[in-house]
C-alpha positions as CSV (number, residue, x, y, z in Angstrom):
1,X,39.0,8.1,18.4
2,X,37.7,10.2,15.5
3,X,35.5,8.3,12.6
4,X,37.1,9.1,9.3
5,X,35.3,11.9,7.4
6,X,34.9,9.5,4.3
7,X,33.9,6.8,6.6
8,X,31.3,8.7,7.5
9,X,30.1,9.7,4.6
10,X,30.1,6.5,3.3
11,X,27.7,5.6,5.8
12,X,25.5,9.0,5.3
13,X,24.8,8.9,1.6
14,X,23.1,5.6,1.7
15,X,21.4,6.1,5.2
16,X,19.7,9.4,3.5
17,X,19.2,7.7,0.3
18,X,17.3,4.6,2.1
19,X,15.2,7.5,4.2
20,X,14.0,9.3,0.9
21,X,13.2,5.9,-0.3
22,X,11.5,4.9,2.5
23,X,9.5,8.4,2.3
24,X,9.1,8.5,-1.5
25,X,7.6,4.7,-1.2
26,X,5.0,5.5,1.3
27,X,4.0,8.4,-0.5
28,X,3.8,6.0,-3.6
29,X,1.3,4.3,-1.6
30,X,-0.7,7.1,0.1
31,X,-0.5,9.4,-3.1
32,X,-2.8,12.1,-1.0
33,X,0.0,12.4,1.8
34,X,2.4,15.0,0.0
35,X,4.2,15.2,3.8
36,X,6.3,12.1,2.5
37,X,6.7,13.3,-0.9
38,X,8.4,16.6,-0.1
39,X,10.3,14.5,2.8
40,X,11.8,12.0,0.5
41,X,13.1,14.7,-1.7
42,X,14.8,16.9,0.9
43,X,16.6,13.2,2.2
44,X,17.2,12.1,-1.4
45,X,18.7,15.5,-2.5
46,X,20.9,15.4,1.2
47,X,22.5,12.5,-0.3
48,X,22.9,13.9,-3.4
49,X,24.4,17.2,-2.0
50,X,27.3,14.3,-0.1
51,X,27.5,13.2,-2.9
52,X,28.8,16.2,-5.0
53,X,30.5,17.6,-1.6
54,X,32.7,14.3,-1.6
55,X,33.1,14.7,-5.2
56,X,34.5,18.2,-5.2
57,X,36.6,17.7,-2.1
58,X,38.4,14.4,-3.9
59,X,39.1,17.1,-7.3
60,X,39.4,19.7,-5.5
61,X,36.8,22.0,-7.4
62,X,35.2,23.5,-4.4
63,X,32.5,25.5,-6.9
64,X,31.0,21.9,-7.8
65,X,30.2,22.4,-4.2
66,X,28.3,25.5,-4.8
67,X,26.0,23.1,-7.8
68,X,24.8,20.4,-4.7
69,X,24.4,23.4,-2.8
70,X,21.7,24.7,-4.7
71,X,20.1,21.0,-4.2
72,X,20.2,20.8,-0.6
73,X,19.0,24.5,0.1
74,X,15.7,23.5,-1.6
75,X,15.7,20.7,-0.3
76,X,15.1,22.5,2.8
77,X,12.9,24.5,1.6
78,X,11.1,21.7,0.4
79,X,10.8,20.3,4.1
80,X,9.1,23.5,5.4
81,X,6.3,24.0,2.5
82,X,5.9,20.2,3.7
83,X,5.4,21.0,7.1
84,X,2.8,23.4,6.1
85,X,1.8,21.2,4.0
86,X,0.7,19.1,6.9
87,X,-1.2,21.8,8.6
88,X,-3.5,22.4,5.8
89,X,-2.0,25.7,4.7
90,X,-0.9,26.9,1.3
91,X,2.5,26.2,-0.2
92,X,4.2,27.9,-2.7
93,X,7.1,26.7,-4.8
94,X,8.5,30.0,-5.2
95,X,8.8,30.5,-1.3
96,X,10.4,26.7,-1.4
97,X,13.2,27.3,-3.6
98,X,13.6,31.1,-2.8
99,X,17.7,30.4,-0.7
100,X,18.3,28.3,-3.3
101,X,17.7,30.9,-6.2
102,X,19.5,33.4,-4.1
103,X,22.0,31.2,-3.3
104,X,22.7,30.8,-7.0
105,X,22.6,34.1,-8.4
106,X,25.4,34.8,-5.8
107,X,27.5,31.8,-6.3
108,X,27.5,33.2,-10.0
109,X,28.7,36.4,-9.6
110,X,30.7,36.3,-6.4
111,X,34.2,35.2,-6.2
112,X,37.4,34.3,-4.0
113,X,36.8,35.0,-0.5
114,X,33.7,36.3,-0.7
115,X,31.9,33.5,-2.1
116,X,33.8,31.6,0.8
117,X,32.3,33.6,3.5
118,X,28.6,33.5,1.4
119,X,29.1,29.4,0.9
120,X,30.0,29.1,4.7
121,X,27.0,31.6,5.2
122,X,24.7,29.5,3.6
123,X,25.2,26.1,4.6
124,X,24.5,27.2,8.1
125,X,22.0,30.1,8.2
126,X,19.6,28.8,5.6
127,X,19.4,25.6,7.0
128,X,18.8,27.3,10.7
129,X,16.3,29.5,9.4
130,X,14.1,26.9,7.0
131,X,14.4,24.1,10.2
132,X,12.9,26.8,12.6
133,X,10.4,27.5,9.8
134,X,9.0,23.9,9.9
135,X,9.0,23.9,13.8
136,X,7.3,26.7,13.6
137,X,4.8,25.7,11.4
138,X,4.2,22.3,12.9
139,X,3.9,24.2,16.9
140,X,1.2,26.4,15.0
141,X,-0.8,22.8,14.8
142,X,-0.5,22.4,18.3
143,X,-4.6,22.7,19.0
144,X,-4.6,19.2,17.2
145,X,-2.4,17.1,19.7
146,X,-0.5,14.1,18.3
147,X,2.0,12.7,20.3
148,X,4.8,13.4,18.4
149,X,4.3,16.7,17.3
150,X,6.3,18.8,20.0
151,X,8.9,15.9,19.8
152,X,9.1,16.9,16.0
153,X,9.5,20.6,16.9
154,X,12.0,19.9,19.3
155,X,14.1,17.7,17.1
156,X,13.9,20.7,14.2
157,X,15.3,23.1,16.6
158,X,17.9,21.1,17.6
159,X,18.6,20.5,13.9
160,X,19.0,24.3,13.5
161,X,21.3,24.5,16.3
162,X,23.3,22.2,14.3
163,X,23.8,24.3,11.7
164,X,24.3,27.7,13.4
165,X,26.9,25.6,15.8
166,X,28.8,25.1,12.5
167,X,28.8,29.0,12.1
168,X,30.1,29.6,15.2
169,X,33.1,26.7,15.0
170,X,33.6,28.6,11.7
171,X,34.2,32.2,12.7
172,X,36.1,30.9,16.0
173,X,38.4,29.2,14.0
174,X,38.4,32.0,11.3
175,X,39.7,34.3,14.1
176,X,42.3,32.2,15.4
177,X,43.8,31.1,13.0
178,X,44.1,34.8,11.3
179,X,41.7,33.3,8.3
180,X,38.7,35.3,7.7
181,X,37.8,33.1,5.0
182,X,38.3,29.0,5.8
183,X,36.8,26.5,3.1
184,X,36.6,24.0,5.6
185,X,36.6,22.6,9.3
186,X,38.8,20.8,10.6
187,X,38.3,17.2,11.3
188,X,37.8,17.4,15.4
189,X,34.8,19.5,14.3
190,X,33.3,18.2,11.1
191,X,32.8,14.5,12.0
192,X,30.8,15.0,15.1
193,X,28.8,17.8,13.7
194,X,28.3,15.4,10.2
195,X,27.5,12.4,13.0
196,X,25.0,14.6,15.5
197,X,23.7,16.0,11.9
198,X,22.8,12.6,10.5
199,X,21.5,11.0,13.7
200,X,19.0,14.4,13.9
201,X,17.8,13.7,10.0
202,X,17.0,9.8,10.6
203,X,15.2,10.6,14.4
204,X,13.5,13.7,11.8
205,X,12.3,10.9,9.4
206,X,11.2,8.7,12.2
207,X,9.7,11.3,13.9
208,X,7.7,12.4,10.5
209,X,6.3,9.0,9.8
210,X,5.5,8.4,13.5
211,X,3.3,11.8,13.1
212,X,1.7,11.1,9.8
213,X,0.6,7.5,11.5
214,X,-1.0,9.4,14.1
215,X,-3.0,11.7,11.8
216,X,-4.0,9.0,9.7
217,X,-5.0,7.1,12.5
218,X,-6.9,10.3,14.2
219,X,-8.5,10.9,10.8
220,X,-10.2,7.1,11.1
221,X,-11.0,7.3,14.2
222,X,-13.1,10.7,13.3
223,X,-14.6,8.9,10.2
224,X,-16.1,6.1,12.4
225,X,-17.5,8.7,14.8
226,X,-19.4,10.2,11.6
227,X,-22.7,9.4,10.3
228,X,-22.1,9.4,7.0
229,X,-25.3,10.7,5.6
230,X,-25.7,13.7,8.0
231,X,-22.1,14.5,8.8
232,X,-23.7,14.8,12.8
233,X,-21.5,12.4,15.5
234,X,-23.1,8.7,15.7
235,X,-23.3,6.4,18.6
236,X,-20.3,6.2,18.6
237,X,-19.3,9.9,19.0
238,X,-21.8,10.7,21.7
239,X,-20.1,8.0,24.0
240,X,-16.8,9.7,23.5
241,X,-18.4,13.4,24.1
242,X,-20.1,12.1,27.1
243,X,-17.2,10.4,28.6
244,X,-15.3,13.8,28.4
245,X,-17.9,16.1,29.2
246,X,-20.9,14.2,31.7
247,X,-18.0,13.7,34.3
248,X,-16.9,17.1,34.2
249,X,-20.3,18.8,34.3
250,X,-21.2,16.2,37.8
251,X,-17.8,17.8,39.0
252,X,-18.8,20.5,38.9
253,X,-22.3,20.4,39.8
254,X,-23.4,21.8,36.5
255,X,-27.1,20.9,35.7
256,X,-27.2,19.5,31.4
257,X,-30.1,17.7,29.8
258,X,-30.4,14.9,27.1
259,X,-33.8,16.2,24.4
260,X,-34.1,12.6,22.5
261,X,-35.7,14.1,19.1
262,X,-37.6,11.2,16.7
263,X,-39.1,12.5,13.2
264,X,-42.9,12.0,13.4
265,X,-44.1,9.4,10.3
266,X,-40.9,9.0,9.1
267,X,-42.2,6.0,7.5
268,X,-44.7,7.4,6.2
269,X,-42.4,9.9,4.6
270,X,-40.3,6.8,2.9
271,X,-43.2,5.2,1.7
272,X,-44.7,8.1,0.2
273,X,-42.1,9.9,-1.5
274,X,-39.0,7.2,-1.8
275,X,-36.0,7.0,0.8
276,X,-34.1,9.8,-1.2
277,X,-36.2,12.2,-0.1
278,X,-36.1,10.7,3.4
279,X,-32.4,10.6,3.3
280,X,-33.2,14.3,2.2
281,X,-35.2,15.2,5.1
282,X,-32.2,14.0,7.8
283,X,-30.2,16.3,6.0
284,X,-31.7,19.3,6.1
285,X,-33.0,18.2,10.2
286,X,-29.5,17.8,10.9
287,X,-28.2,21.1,9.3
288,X,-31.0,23.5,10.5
289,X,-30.9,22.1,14.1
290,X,-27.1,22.1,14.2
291,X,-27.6,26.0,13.0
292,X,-29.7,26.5,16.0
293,X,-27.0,25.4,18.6
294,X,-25.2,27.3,21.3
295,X,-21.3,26.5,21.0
296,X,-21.5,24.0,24.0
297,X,-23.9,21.8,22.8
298,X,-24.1,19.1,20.5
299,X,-26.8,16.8,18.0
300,X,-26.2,13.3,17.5
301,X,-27.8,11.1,15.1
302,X,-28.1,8.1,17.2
303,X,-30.9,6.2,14.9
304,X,-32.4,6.1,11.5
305,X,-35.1,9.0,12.2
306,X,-34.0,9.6,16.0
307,X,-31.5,12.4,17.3
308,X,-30.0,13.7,20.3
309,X,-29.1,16.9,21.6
310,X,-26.9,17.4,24.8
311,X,-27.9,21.1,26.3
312,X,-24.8,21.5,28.4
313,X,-24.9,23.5,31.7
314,X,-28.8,23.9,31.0
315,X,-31.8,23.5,33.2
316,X,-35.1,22.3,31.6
317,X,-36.3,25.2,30.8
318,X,-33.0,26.4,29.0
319,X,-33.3,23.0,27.2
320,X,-36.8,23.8,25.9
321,X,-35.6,27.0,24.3
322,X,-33.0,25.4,22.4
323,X,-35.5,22.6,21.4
324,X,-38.3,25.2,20.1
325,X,-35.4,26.8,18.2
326,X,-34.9,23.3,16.6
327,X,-38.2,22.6,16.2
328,X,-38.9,26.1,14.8
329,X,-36.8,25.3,11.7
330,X,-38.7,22.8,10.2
331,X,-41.8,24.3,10.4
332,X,-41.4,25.6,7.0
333,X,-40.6,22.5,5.5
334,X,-42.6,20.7,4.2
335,X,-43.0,17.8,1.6
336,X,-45.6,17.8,-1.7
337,X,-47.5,20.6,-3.5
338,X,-50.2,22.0,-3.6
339,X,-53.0,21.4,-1.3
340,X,-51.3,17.5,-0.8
341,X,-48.4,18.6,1.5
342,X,-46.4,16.6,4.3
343,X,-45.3,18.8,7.4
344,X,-42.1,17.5,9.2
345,X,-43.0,17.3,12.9
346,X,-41.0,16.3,16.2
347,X,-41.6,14.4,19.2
348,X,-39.4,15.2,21.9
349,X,-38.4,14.3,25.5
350,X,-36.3,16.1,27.4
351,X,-34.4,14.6,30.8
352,X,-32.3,16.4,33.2
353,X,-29.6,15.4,35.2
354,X,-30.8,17.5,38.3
355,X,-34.0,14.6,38.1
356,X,-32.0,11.7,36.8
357,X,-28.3,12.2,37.0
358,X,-25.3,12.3,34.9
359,X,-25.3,8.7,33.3
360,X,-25.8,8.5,30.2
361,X,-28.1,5.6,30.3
362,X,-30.0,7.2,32.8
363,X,-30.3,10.0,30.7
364,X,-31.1,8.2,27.6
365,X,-33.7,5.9,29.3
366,X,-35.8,9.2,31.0
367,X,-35.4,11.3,28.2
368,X,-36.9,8.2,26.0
369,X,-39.9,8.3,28.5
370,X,-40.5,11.5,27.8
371,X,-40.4,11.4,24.1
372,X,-43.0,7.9,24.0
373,X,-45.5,10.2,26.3
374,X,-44.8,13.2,23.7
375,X,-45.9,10.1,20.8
376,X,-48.3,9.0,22.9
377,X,-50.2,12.4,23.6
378,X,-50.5,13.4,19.6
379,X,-46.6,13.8,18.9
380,X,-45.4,17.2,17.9
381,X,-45.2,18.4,20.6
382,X,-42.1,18.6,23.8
383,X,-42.5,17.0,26.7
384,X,-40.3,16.7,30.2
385,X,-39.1,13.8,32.3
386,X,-40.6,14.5,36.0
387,X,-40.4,10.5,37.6
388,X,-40.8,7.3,36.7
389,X,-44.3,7.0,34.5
390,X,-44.6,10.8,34.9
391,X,-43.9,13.6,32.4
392,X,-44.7,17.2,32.1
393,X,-45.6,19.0,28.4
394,X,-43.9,22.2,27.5
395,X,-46.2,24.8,25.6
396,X,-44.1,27.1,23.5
């Protein structure tokens, strides 16, 4: 048995109107997430659009129609500049209310059945165009993976099938019936398309918030693998890179090495010039050496005046290079004037995992023996993890 149309309705309008609530009110509280203000709009102005639709179908006016059509097709429109939006790329109002505009211009000068066939036009292909917009958009994103991101895409094109599927009952219908021009479908059609239509925009809304929860919650996760005063990973961060990266490198055999980096007189440099200029001094460490890089490799600041530096598929030689390059950048820093000035020196120690392994806290611990017999021998200088109690300088 069919639902009523008005049934239906009745339980549309305020099932939109609660998800634009529901969208608008998070935003309310997240005022930097414009995903659910552009969200709540396009479910606040669906309702609307019922709304009007159920108003001119009761008077019969059908060009009332044409006024909540204008509302829904930016609404729409809306919904894609969210989705890029969401993917950090510009939006632009025009582009957002561009159907709508056109829409309107030839609502206002068309007439009889040709602003039948352009209505029935645009209900469908608009919609089925701006959904595979967002999809689009959102499967663009796909480098970042969220779990419900191809769920999302897959939902919008589904959406879009909606409408074109209302295009085609249309033009079937049209043609049977001798009718080039019919206002509207017949009730074996419209209530399950208005049905799978409204089931599609709540999973949509569900779907949206389920994705933004995952971005906010990927975002904190990122912040509390930051050190905040370098921008480099922490601790925290180089247990995550290791996890991924150590046990793929002893798969495949792939030599790396740990270079445990620790600012010579650090202290010294606090106490004689204040901790800003300390804090100043990490900085520009943790820029240059990050400059000095290959793309595999990675600098962690893992203490207040100690770093790491993971030379991926690197024997110790190959570490050594990328640890003079380091070490090269600083040598024209220096802190005072004049003939009083401060040079920023490294110790360093270096451990390999052809020696030691690919633990972590093997690697650590050796590479930490290296860099206390770097200290220990007049720091500044590099030195390399042979054996236990052993340790071999490098001369640049």
């Amino acid at each position: 048995m069919l639902i009523d149309p008005l049934t239906l309705r009745a339980v549309s309008i305020p099932a939109h109107f609660l998800l634009g609530v529901l969208l608008l009110y998070s935003w309310r509280r997240s005022h930097r997430n414009y995903g659910f203000l552009f969200l709540g709009i396009f479910f606040s102005a669906s309702a609307l659009f019922e709304i009007i639709v159920t108003y001119a179908d009761n008077i019969g006016v059908f060009y009332v129609r044409d006024i909540g059509l204008v509302l829904l097709l930016a609404a729409y429109g809306i919904a894609w500049q969210a989705a890029r939006r969401f993917e950090g790329r510009s939006i632009g109002i025009v582009s957002a209310i561009s159907g709508a505009v056109v829409w309107l211009v030839f609502s206002f000068f068309a007439s009889g059945d040709l602003l039948i066939i352009g209505r029935n036009i645009a209900i469908t292909v608009l919609p089925f165009v701006y959904c595979n917009l967002a999809a689009y958009e959102l499967y663009r994103g796909r480098h970042e993976y969220l779990h419900s991101r191809m769920a999302l895409c897959g939902l919008l094109a589904a959406k879009s099938l909606i409408s074109v599927t209302w295009l085609i009952v249309f033009s079937v219908g049209a043609f049977q019936d001798g009718n080039l021009t019919p206002a509207l479908l017949s009730e074996e059609w419209s209530t399950p398309l208005q049905m799978l239509s409204l089931l599609a925009n709540t999973a949509i809304a569900f779907l949206t918030l389920s994705l933004l929860r995952e971005r906010l919650e990927a975002e904190h996760a990122a912040q509390t693998q930051v050190d905040p005063l370098t921008g480099l990973g922490n601790r925290r961060a180089l247990s995550t890179f290791a996890q991924r990266n150590l046990r793929r490198r002893a798969m495949d055999d792939t030599p790396l090495c740990v270079a445990l980096i620790d600012l010579d007189h650090f202290k010294q440099i606090n106490d004689t010039y204040g901790h800003l200029v300390g804090d100043d001094v990490l900085q520009e460490f943790a820029k240059r050496g990050s400059s000095k890089l290959r793309a595999s490799d990675a600098l962690f600041r893992i203490g207040g005046e100690e770093f790491l530096c993971v030379v991926q598929a690197a024997e110790e030689h190959d570490a050594s290079r990328v640890v003079e390059r380091i070490r090269g950048t600083m040598k024209d820093y220096g802190l005072g004037k004049g003939d009083v000035t401060h040079a920023v020196t490294m110790s360093v120690g270096i451990a390999c995992s052809r020696r030691v392994g690919y633990a972590l806290e093997d690697l650590m611990r050796a590479s930490d023996s290296a860099m206390y017999s770097a200290k220990n021998a007049g720091r500044d200088q590099v030195h390399i993890y042979i054996s236990e109690g052993q340790t071999s300088r490098i001369t640049p």
